[in-house]
Every structure is written in structure tokens, then in C-alpha cells.
C-alpha positions as CSV (number, residue, x, y, z in Angstrom):
1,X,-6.2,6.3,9.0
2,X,-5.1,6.3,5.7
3,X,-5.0,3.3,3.2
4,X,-2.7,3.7,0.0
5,X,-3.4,0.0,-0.8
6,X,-6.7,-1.3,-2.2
7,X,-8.3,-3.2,-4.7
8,X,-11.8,-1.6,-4.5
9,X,-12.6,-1.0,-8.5
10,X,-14.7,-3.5,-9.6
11,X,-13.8,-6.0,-13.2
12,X,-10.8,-4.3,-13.2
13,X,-8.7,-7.4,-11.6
14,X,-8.6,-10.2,-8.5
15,X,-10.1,-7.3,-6.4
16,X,-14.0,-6.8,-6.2
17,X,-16.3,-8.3,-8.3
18,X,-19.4,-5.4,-8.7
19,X,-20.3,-2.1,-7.7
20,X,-22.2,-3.1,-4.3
21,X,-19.4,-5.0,-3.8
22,X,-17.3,-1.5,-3.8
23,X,-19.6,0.0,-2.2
24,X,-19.4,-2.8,1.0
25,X,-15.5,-2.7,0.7
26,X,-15.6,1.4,1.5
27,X,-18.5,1.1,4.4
28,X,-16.1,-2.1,6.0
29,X,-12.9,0.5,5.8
30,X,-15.0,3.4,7.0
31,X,-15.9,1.2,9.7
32,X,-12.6,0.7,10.7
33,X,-11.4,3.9,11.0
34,X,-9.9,4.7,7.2
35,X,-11.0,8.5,6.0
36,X,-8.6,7.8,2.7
37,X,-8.9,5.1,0.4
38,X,-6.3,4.3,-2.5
39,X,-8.0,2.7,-5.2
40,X,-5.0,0.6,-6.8
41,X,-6.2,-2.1,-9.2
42,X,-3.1,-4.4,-10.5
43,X,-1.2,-3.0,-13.7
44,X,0.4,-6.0,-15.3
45,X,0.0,-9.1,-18.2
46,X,-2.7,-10.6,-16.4
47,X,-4.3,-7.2,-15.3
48,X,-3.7,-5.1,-18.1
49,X,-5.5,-1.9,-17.0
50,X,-5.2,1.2,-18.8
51,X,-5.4,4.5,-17.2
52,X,-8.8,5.3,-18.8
53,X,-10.1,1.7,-17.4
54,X,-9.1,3.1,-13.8
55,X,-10.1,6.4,-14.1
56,X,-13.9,5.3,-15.2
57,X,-13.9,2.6,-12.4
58,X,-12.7,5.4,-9.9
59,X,-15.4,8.1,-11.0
60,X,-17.8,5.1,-10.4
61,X,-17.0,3.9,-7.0
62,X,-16.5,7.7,-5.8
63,X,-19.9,8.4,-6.9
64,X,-21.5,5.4,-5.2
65,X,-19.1,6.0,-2.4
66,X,-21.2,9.1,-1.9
67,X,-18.5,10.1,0.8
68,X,-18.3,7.2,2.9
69,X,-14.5,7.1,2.3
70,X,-12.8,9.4,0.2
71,X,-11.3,7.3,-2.7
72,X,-8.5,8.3,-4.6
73,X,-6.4,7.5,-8.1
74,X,-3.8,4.7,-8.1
75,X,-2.4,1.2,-8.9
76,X,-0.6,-1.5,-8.5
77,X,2.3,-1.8,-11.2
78,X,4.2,-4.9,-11.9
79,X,7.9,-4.2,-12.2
80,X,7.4,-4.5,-15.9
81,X,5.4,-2.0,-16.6
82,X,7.5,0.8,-15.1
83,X,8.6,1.5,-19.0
84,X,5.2,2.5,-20.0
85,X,4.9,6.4,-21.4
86,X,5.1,9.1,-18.7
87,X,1.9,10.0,-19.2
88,X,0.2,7.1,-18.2
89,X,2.0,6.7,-15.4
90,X,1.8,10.1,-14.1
91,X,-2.3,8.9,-14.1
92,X,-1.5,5.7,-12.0
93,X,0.6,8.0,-8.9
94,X,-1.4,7.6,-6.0
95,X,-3.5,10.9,-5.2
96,X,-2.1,12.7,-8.0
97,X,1.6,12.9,-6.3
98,X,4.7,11.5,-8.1
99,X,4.2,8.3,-5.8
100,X,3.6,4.9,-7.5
101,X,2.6,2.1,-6.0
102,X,5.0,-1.0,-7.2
103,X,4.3,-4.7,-6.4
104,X,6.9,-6.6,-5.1
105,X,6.9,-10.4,-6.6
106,X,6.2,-13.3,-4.5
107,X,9.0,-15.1,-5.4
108,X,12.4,-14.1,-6.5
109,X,14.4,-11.3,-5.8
110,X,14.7,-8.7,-9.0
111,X,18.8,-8.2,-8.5
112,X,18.2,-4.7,-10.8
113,X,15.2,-3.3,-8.8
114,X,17.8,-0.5,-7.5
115,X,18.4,0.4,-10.6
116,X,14.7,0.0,-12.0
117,X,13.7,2.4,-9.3
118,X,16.1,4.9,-9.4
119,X,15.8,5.3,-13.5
120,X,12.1,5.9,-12.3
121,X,13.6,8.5,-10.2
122,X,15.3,10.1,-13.3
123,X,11.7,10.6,-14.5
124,X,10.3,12.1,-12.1
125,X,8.3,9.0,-10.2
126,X,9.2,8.1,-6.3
127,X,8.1,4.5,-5.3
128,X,6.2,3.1,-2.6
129,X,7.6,-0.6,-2.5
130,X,4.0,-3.2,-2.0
131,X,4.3,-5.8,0.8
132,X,8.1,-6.7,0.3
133,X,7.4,-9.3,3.5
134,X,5.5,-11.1,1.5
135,X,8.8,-12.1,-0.7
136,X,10.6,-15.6,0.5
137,X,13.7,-14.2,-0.5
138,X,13.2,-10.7,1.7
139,X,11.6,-13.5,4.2
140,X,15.3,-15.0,4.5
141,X,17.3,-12.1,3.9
142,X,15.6,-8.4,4.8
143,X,18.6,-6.8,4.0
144,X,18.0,-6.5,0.4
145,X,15.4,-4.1,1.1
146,X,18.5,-1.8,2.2
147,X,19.6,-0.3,-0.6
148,X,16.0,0.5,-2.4
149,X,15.1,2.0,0.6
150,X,18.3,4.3,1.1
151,X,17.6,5.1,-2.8
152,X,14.1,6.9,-1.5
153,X,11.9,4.0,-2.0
154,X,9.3,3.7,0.9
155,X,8.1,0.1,1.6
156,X,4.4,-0.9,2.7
157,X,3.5,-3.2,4.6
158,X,0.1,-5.3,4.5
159,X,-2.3,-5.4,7.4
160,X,-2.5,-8.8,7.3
161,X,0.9,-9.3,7.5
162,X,1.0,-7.5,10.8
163,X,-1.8,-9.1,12.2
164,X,-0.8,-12.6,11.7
165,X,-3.5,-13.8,8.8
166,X,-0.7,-14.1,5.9
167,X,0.9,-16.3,8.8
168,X,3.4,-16.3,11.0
169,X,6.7,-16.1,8.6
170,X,5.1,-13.1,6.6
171,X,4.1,-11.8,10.6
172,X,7.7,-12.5,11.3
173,X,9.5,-10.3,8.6
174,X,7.1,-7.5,8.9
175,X,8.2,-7.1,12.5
176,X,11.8,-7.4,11.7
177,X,11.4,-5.0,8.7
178,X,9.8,-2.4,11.6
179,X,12.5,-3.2,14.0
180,X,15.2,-2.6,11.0
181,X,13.7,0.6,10.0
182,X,12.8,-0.8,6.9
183,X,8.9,-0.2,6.6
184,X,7.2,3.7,6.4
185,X,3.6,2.4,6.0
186,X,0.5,0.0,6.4
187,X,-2.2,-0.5,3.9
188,X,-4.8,-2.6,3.5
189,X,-4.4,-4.4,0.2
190,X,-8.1,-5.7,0.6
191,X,-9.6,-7.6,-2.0
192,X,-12.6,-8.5,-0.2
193,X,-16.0,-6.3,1.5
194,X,-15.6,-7.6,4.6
195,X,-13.8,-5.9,7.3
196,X,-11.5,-8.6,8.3
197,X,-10.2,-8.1,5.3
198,X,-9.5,-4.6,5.5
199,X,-8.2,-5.2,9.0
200,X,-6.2,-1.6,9.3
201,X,-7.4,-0.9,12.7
202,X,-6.1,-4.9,14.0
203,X,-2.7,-4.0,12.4
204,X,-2.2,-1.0,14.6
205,X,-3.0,-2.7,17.4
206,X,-0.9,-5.7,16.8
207,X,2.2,-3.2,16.5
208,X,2.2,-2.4,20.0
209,X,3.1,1.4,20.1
210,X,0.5,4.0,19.3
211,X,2.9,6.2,17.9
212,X,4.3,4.1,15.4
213,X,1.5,2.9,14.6
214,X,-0.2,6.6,14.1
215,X,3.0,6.9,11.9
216,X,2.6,4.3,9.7
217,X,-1.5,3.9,9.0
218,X,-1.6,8.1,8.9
219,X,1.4,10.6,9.2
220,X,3.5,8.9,6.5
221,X,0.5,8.3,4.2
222,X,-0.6,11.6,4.7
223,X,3.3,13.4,4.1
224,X,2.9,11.1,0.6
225,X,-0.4,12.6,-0.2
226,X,0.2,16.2,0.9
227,X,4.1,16.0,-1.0
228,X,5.9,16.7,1.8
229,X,8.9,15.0,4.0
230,X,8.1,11.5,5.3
231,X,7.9,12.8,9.2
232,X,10.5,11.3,11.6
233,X,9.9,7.9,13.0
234,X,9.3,8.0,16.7
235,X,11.6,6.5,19.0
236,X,11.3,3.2,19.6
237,X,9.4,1.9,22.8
238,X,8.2,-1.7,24.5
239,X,5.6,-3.3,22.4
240,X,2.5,-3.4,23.9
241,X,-1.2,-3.8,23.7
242,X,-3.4,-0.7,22.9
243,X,-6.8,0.4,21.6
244,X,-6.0,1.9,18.5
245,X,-7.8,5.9,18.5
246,X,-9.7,6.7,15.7
């Protein structure tokens, strides 16, 4: 699998806390079946890391890492950051691609994130929208999500979401985002060295189709990575049970 969402640098944010603590979070996701590890530490007012702040972190981890998980570039950008130089975020994009990873608030529904994104588009940048299920509003009403994602946007959903530990109204809307076509990916977002929190493996069980699943935690990840077409989404089938293939 392949995780685009993590928070695995350490002092850079609310993610881990030291190196060893790094170190744990990529053995607990290598554990569970992730060859791929975004390293996407929160870029906003509370978080204010720089690219050089990430880019140190990432040589860091990578080298105590020692190959347990390949880690790559990223972050998380707040909305309001999007305006920063090209440049910099050109050194955020997750795995070197044009891909940024954007966090979606918690609360309140941004009426001009079509536009924010698509100006984003205009420079060059395609988004990868963070945990939208996670927003009351999209809880209430997932058809905002429509028109971001028929701008391009892709949406991510969280592992946790899936598997029921955000609870069962963020478990709710991630489902209904999947059944409304309105999800391309899972990720992680772990905060934590322990593999509950990563959890990737639990997610693609709790979706019920092996193909889908295979879809979201590695084919689309993979098309971002690689810069290619997101692949078609297989044809829907009965939810069921399955032991999730490594």
C-alpha cells in the first residue's frame, strides 16, 4: 500500500514528538503493509513550517528509516497558505509531482474553495483534498464535494474514518462519499507509532471489496506518484469481509 498522508517528522507539528518516535511510526506502517510513506507535516499559523524545516526533518527520518518504509516529501497546507511563492510550494507536492496535499477544515465550508483550487490549477498545482468526511458541513451535505472534485481535485479519505475510530458519523460519510464516487484514496494521517493508528490495512478491510480497496490504498496513490491518469474505479460490488493481501 501506499500512504500519501502522514505526520511522521518529528518538532515539526501535532505529529511525532522524536526521532525514535519516527522511526516506530515507519516499522508500525511497514508492519501493516505500507511500502510508501508521505511525510506531510501541517503548513499553516500554528504549524508554520518552511520547506527547508521539512526537507531537513525528511533527510532525517529517511536516514534512520534506513529503508523500512520509503518516505517521501510532502505536507499538509491549510487553505491559506495556497498563496505562498511557487517555489515553495512546488517543494511541499507530495513525491515531487504537482500534487499538494490540502487540509480540509473541521468546521465550515470555504464557499470559494472551487475557485481557490482551480487558481491553483492556473499555476500549475493539482490538489489532493485531506479527509473532507471529517467536515460537519460535508457530514450533512456531501454534495459540496461535487464540484471540487469535477474541477480535478481528488479527495482522501482517513483510515480511521473507514474503520470506525473517528466514529460513526465521520464512518458514515466516508461510505457515502465511496458510494457517491466522491473519494480516490485512503491514507493514514497518523500522528502516533503505534499501529492502530496507522490502521491502513483495517481500512481496506472495512471497505468490503478488494478491488476498491486495492484502488484506493495503491493504484490511485501510485497513478499520483508515477503522474499518470487516476485508473478507472472498479465496478461496484456487495460489500463484504475480506483479508486484505499485502
Amino acid at each position: 500500500m501506499i500512504d500519501l498522508h502522514s505526520h511522521v517528522l518529528p518538532g515539526l507539528d501535532d505529529g511525532v514528538a522524536t526521532l525514535a518516535e519516527a522511526v516506530e511510526l515507519c516499522e508500525a506502517a511497514a508492519a501493516d503493509g505500507i511500502e510508501v510513506l508521505a511525510a506531510t507535516p501541517h503548513v499553516r499559523e500554528d504549524y508554520p513550517t518552511t520547506p527547508d524545516e521539512m526537507e531537513r526533518a525528511l533527510g532525517e527520518v529517511q536516514r534512520a528509516a534506513d529503508g523500512t518504509v520509503r518516505v517521501i516529501a510532502g505536507g499538509e497546507l491549510d487553505l491559506a497558505e495556497l498563496d505562498r511563492p511557487q517555489e515553495e510550494l512546488r517543494r511541499f507536492c507530495l513525491g515531487g509531482t504537482n500534487r499538494l496535499l490540502v487540509e480540509t477544515p473541521y468546521a465550515g465550508w470555504p464557499l470559494d474553495l472551487p475557485d481557490k483550487l482551480f487558481r491553483l490549477s492556473l499555476a500549475g498545482f493539482s490538489a489532493v483534498l485531506a479527509h473532507p468526511e471529517r467536515n460537519r458541513d460535508v457530514q450533512q451535505r456531501p454534495e459540496l464535494l461535487e464540484p471540487v472534485v469535477a474541477g480535478g481535485t481528488l479527495v482522501q479519505l482517513t483510515a480511521a474514518s473507514l474503520d470506525g475510530r473517528f466514529g460513526r458519523t465521520a464512518r458514515s460519510c466516508a461510505f457515502d462519499l465511496l458510494d457517491r464516487e466522491l473519494a480516490h484514496l485512503v491514507a493514514s494521517d497518523a500522528h502516533a507509532p503505534s499501529l492502530r493508528a496507522v490502521g491502513m490495512s483495517g481500512a481496506a478491510e472495512a471497505i468490503g471489496d478488494e478491488e476498491l480497496a486495492r484502488w484506493l490504498t495503491l493504484r490511485v496513490p501510485r497513478a499520483i506518484l508515477a503522474e499518470t491518469p487516476v485508473p478507472p474505479r472498479p465496478p461496484k460490488r456487495p460489500r463484504r469481509r475480506f483479508r486484505f493481501l499485502r
